[in-house]
RODO-2510 file (C-alpha; in nm, 4 decimals, decimal comma):
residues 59
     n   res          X          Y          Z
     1     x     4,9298    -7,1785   -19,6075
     2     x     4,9278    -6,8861   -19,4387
     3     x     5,2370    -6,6887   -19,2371
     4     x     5,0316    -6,8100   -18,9234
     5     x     5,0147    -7,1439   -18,9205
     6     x     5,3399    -7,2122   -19,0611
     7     x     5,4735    -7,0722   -18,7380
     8     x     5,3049    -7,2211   -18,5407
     9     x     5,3639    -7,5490   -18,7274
    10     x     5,7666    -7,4938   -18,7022
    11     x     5,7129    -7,3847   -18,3422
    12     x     5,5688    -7,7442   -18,2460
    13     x     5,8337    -7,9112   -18,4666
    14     x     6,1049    -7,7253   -18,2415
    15     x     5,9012    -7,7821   -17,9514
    16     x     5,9130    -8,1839   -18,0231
    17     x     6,2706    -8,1632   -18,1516
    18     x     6,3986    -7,9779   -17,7812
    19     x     6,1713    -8,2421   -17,6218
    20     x     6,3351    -8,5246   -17,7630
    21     x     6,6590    -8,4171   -17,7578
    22     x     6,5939    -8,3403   -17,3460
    23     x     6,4697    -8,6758   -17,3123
    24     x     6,7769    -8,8826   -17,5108
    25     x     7,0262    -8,6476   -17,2701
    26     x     6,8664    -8,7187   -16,9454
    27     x     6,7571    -9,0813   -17,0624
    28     x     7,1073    -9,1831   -17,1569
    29     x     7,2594    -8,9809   -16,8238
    30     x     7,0245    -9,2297   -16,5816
    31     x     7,1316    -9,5607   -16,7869
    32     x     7,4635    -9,4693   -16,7507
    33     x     7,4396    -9,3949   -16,4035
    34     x     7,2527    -9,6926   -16,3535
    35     x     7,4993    -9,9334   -16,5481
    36     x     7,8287    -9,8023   -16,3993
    37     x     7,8064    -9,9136   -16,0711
    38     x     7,9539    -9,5682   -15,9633
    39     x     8,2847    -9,5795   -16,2163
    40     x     8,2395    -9,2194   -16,3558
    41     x     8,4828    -9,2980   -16,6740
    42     x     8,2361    -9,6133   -16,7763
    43     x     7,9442    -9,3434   -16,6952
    44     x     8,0662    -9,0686   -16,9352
    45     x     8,1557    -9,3208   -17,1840
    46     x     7,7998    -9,4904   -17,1744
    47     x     7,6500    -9,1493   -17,1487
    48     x     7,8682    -9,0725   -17,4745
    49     x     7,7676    -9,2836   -17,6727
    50     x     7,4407    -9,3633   -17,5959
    51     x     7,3523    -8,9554   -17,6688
    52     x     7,5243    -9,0096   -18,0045
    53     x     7,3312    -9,2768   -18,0943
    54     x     7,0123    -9,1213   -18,0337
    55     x     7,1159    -8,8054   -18,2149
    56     x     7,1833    -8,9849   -18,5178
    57     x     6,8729    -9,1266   -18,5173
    58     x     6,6822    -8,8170   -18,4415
    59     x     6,8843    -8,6416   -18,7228
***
């Protein structure tokens, strides 16, 4: 394989990795909003471990 493509193959696979890892972030920030009813603590705790979740299963 040349020099070439394997850039450009690692560039998409950083590309999808920072795509996912924006979505799980903002994703888990709008549930949490959404299921908190406006009590920040229960919102940064959802938020929390929601984003943890998700990066465990993206790593």
């Amino acid at each position: 394989m040349s020099n070439e493509a394997n850039l450009a193959r690692r560039m998409v696979a950083e590309g999808l990795g920072t795509a996912m890892l924006l979505a799980t972030v903002v994703g888990s920030g709008i549930m949490a909003e959404r299921l908190s009813n406006g009590n920040v603590a229960v919102a940064l705790l959802a938020t929390t471990i929601a984003t943890g979740a998700a990066l465990v299963a993206l790593i």
